[in-house]
C-alpha positions as CSV (number, residue, x, y, z in Angstrom):
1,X,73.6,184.3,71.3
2,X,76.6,182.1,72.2
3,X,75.7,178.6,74.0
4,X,76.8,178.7,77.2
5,X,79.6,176.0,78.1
6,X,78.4,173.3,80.2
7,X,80.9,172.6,83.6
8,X,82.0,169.4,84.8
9,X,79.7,169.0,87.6
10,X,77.1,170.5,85.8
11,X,77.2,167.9,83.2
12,X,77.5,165.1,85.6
13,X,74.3,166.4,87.0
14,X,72.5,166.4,83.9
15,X,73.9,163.0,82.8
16,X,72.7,161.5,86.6
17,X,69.3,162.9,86.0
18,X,69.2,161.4,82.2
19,X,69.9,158.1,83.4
20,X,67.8,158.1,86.3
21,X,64.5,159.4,83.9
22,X,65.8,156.3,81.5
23,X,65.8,153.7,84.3
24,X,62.2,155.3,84.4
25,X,61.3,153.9,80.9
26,X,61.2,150.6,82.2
27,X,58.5,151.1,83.9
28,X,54.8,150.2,82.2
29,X,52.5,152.6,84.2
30,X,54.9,155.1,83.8
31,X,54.9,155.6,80.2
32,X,51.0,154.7,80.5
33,X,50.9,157.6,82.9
34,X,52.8,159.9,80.2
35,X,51.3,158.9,77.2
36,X,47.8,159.5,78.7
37,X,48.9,162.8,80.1
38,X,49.9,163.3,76.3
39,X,53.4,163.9,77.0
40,X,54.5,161.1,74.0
41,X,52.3,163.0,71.6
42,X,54.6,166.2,72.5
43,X,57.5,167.1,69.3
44,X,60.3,168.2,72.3
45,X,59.5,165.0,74.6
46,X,60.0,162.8,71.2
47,X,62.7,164.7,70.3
48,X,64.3,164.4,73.7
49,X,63.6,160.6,73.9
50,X,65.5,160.4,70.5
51,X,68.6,162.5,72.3
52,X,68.6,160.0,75.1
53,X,69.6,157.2,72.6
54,X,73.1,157.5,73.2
55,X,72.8,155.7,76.4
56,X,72.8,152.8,74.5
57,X,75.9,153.3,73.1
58,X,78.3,151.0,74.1
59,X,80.7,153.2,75.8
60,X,77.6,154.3,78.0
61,X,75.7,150.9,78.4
62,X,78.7,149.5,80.6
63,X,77.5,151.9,82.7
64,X,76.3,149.6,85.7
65,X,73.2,151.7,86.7
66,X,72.2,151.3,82.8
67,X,73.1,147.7,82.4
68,X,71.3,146.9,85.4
69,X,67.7,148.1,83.5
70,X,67.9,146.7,80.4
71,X,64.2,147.0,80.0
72,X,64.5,150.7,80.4
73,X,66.9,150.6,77.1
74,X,64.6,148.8,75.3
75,X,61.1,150.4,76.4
76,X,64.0,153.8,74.8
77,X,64.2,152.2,71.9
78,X,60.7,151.1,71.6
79,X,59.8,154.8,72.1
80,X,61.5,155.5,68.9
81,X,58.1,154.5,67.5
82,X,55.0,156.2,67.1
83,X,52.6,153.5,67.0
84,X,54.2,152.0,70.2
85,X,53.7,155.4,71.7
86,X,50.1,155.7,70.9
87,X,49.4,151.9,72.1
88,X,50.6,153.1,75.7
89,X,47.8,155.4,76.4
90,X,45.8,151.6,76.8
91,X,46.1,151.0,80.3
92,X,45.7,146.9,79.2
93,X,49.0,147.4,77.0
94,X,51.0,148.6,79.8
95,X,49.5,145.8,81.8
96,X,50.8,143.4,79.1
97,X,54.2,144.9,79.3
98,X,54.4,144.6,83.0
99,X,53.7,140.9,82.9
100,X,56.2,140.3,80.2
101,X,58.7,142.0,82.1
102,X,57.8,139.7,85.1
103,X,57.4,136.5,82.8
104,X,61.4,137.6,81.5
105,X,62.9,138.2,84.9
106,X,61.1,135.0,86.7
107,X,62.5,132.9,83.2
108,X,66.1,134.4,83.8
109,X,66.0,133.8,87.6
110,X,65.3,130.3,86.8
111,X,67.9,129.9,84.3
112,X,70.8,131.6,86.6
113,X,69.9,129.5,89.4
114,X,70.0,126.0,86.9
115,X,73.2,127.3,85.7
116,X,74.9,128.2,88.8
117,X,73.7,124.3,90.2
118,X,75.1,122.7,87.4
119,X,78.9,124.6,88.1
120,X,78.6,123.8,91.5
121,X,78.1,120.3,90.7
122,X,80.5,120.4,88.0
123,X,83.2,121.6,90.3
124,X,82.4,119.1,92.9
125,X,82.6,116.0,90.4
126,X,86.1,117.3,89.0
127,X,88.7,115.1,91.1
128,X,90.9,117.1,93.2
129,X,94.5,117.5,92.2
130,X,97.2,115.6,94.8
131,X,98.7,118.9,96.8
132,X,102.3,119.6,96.6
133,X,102.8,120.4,99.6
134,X,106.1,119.8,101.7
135,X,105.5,116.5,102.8
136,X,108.2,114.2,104.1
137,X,108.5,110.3,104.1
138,X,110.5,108.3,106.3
């Protein structure tokens, strides 16, 4: 039996729903809820987790919906791995996760907001250049 060819818009649907089920990954108590539900244990969910890996191909992770969850490309890759898949069914792992995650963002927040300061301040401090403007002396 010949595959049948994929259209355009069909493959731009498929590739919207892949990306949306990767910005998924980044949640905790989502993969607690499918690795309890056994779905991670599952050869074609493995196998289709491996497939999604070429969202983090560079030509892909430009992507701004993908580089705006980068904890969804990593939770992919950590997926890759069957002991981290078996650890998720522990409701207390996903818990750690989650406050890593929060722990990350609140440390990066932090650091964006010291580092956008210190331009500002930078900026301000730099002496202003004389204007050449058309000015005329008697």
């Amino acid at each position: 039996m010949a595959g049948v060819m994929e259209t355009e818009e069909q493959a731009r649907h498929r590739f919207q729903l892949e990306l949306e089920f990767v910005q998924c990954l980044a949640n905790p108590n989502y993969l607690n809820f499918l690795a309890q539900r056994g779905y991670l244990r599952e050869k074609p969910f493995v196998n289709y987790l491996k497939y999604l890996l070429y969202g983090k191909t560079p030509e892909y992770a430009k992507i701004p919906k993908v580089s705006s969850y980068p904890h969804c490309l990593h939770m992919l890759e950590l997926l890759q791995y069957e002991h981290f898949r078996k650890e998720l069914v522990n409701a207390q792992c996903a818990k750690f996760i989650d406050e890593q995650q929060i722990l990350h963002w609140q440390h990066y927040s932090r650091k964006r907001t010291r580092l956008q300061q210190a331009l500002v301040e930078q900026q301000q401090q730099q002496p202003q250049a004389p204007s050449h403007g058309n000015t005329t002396s008697k």
